[in-house]
PyMOL commands that place a pseudoatom at each C-alpha (Angstrom):
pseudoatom trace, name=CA, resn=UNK, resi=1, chain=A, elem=C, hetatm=0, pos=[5.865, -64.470, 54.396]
pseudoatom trace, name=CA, resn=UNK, resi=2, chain=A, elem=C, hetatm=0, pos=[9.777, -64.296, 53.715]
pseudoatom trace, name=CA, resn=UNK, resi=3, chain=A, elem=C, hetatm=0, pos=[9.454, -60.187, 55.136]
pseudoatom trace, name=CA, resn=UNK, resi=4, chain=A, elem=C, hetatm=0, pos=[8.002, -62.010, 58.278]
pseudoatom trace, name=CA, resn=UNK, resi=5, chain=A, elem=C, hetatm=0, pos=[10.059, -64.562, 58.818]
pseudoatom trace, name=CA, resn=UNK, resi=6, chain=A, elem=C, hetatm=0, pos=[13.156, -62.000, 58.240]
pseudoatom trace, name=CA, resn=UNK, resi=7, chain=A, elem=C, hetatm=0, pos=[11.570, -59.686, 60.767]
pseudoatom trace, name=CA, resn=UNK, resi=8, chain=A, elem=C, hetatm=0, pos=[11.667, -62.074, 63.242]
pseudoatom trace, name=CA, resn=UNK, resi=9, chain=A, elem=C, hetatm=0, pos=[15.140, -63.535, 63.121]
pseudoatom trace, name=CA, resn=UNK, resi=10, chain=A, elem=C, hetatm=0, pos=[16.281, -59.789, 63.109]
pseudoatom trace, name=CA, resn=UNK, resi=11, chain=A, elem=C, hetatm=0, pos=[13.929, -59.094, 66.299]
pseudoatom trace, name=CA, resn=UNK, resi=12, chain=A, elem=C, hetatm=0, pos=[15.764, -62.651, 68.092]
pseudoatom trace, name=CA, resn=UNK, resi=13, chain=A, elem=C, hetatm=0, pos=[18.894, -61.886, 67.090]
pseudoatom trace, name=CA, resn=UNK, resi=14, chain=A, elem=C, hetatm=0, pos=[19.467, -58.646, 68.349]
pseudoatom trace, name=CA, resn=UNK, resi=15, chain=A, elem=C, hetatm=0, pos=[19.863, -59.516, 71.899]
pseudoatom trace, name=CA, resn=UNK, resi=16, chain=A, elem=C, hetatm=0, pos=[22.780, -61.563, 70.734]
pseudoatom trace, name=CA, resn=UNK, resi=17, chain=A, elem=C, hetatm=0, pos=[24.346, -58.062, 69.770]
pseudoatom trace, name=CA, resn=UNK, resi=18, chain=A, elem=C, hetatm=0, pos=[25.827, -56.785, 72.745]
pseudoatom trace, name=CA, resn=UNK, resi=19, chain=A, elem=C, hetatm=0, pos=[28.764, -55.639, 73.908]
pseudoatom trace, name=CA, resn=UNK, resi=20, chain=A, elem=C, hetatm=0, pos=[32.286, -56.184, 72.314]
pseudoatom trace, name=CA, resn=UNK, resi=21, chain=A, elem=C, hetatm=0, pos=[33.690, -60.087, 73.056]
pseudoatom trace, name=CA, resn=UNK, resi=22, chain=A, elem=C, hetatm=0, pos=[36.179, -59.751, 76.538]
pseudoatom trace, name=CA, resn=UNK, resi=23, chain=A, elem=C, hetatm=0, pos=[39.279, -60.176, 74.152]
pseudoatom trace, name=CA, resn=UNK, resi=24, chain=A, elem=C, hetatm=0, pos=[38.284, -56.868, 72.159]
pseudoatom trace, name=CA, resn=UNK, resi=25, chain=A, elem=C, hetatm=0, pos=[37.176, -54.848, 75.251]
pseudoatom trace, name=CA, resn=UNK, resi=26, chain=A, elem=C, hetatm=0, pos=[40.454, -55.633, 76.643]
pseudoatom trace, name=CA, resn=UNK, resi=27, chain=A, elem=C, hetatm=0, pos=[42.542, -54.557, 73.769]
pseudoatom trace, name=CA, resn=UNK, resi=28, chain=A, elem=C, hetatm=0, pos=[40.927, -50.877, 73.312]
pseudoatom trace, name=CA, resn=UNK, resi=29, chain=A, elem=C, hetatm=0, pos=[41.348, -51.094, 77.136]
pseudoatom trace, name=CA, resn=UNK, resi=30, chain=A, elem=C, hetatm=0, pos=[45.025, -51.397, 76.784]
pseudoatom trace, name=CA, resn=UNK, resi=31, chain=A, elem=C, hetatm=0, pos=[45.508, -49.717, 73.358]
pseudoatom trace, name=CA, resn=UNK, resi=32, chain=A, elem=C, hetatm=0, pos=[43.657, -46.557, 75.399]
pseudoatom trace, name=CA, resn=UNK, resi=33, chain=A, elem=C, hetatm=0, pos=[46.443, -47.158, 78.512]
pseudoatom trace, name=CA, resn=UNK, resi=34, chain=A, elem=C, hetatm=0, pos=[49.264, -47.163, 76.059]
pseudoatom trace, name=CA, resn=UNK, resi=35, chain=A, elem=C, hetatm=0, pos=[47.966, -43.480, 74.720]
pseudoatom trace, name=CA, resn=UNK, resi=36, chain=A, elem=C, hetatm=0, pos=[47.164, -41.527, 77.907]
pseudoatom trace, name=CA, resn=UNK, resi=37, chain=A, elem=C, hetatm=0, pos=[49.073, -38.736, 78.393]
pseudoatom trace, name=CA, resn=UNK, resi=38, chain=A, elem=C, hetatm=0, pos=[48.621, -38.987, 82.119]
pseudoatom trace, name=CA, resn=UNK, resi=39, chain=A, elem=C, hetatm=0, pos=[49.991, -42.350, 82.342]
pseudoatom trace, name=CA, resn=UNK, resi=40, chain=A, elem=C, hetatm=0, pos=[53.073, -41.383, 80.157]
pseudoatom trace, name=CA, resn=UNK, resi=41, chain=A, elem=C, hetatm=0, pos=[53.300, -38.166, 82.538]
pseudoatom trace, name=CA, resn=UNK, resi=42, chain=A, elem=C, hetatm=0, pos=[53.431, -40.438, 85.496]
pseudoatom trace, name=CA, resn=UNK, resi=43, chain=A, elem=C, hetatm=0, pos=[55.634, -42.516, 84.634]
pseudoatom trace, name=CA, resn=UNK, resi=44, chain=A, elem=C, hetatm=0, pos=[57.848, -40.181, 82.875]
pseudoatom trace, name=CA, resn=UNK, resi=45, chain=A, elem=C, hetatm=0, pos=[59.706, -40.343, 79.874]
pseudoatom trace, name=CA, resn=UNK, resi=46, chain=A, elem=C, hetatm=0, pos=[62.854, -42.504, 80.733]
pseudoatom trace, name=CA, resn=UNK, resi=47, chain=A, elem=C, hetatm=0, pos=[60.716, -45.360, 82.260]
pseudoatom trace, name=CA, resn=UNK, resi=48, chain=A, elem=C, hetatm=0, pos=[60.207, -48.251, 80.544]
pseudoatom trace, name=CA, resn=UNK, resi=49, chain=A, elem=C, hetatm=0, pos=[57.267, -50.400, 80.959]
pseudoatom trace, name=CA, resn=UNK, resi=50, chain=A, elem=C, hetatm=0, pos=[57.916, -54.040, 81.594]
pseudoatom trace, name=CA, resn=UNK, resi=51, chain=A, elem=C, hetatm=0, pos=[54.278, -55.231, 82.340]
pseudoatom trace, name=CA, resn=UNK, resi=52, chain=A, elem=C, hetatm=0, pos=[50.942, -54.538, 82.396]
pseudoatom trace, name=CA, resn=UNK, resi=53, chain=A, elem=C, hetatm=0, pos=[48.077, -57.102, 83.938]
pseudoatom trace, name=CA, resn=UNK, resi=54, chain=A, elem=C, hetatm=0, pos=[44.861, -57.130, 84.541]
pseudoatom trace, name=CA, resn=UNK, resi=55, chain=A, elem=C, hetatm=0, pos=[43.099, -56.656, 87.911]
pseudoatom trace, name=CA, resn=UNK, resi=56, chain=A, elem=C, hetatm=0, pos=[39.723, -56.928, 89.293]
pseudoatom trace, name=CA, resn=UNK, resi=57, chain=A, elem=C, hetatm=0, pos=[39.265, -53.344, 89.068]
pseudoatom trace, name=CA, resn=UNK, resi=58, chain=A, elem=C, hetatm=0, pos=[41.682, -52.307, 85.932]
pseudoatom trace, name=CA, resn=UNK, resi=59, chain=A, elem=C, hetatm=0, pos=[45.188, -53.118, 85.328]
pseudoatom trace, name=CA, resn=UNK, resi=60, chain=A, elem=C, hetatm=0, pos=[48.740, -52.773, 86.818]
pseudoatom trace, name=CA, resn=UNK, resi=61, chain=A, elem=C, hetatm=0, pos=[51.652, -50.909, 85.034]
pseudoatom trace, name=CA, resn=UNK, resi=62, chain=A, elem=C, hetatm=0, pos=[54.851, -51.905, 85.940]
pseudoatom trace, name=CA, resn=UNK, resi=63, chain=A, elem=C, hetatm=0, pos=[58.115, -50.523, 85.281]
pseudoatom trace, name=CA, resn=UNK, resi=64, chain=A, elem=C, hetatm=0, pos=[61.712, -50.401, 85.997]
pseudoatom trace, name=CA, resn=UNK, resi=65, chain=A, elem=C, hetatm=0, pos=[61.271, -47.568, 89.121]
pseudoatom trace, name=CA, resn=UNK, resi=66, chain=A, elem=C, hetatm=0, pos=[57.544, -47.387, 89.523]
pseudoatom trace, name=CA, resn=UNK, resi=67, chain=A, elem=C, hetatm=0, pos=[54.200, -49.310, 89.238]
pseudoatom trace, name=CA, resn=UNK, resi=68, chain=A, elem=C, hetatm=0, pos=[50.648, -47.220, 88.595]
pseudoatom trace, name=CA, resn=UNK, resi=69, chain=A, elem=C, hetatm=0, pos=[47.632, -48.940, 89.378]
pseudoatom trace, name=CA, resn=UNK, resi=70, chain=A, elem=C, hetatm=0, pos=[45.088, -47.736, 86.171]
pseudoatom trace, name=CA, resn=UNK, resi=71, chain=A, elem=C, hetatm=0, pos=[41.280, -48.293, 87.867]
pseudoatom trace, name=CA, resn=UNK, resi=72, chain=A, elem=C, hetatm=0, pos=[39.033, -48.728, 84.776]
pseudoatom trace, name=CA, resn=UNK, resi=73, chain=A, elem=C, hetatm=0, pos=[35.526, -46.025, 85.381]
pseudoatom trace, name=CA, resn=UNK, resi=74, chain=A, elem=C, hetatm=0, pos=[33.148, -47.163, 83.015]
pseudoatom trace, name=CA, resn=UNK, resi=75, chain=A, elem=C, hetatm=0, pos=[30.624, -44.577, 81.311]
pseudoatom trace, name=CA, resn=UNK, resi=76, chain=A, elem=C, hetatm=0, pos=[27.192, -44.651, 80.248]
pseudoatom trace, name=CA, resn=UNK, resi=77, chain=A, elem=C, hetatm=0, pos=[27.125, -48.531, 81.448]
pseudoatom trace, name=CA, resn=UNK, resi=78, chain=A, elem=C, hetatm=0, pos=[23.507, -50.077, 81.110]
pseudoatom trace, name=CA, resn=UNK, resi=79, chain=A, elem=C, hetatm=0, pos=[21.906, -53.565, 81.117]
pseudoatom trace, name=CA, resn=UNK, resi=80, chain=A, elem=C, hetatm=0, pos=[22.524, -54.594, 77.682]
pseudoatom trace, name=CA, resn=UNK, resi=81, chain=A, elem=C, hetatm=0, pos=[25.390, -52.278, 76.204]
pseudoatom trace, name=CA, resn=UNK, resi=82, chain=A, elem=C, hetatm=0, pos=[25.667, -52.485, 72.103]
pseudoatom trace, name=CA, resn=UNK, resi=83, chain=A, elem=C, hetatm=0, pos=[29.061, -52.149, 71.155]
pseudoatom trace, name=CA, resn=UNK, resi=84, chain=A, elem=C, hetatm=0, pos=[32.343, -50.758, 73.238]
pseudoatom trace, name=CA, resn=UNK, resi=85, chain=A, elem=C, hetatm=0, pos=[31.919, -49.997, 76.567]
pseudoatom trace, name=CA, resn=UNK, resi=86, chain=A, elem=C, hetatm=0, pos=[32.978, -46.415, 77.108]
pseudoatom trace, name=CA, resn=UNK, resi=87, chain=A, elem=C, hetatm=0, pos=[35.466, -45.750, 79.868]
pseudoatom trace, name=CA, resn=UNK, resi=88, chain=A, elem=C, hetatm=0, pos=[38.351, -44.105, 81.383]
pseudoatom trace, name=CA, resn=UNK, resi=89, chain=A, elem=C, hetatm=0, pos=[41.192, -44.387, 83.607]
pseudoatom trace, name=CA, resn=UNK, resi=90, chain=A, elem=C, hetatm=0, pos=[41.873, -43.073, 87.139]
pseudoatom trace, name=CA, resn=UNK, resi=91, chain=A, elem=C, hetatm=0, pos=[45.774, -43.915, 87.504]
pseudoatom trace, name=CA, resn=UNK, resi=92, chain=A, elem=C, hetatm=0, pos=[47.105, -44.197, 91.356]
pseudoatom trace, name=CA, resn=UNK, resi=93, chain=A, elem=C, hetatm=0, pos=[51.310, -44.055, 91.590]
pseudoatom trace, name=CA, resn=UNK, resi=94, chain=A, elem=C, hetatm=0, pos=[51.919, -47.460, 94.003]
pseudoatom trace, name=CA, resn=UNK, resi=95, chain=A, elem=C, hetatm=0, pos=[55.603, -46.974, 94.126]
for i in range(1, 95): cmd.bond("trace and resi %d" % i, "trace and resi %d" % (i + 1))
show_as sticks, trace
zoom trace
């Protein structure tokens, strides 16, 4: 009886296991942005990044001289995703 009754609440629970709260997706989101060699290649060296906000589509880097607009491509993405959603950047240089 007590296997049963564990079965089940493991069998209900486990749609409740999904993907990562928005708060965490967003910080391996930025953590990712902050070590991309591309973006640090576009922006160069001597920039200095002075913001970085979210979009509808991914997020906008802004520094001192330029902005890049980082479009997230997510990876793999199905109905109910269990953990991190995997993804990657396309960057666009906006001025």
């Amino acid at each position: 009886m007590k296997r049963a009754f564990l079965i089940l609440i493991v069998i209900y629970s486990l749609p409740l296991i999904a993907a990562l709260p928005p708060l965490a997706q967003s910080l391996r989101e930025i953590k990712a942005l902050s070590q991309d060699p591309e973006l640090y290649s576009l922006l160069g060296s001597a920039e200095i990044i002075e913001n970085i906000a979210k979009t509808p589509t991914g997020y906008l880097i802004t520094g001192r001289f330029k902005q890049v607009v980082a479009t997230i491509v997510h990876r793999h993405l199905t109905k109910k995703p269990i953990g991190p959603i995997s993804f990657e950047f396309t960057y666009e240089v906006v001025s």
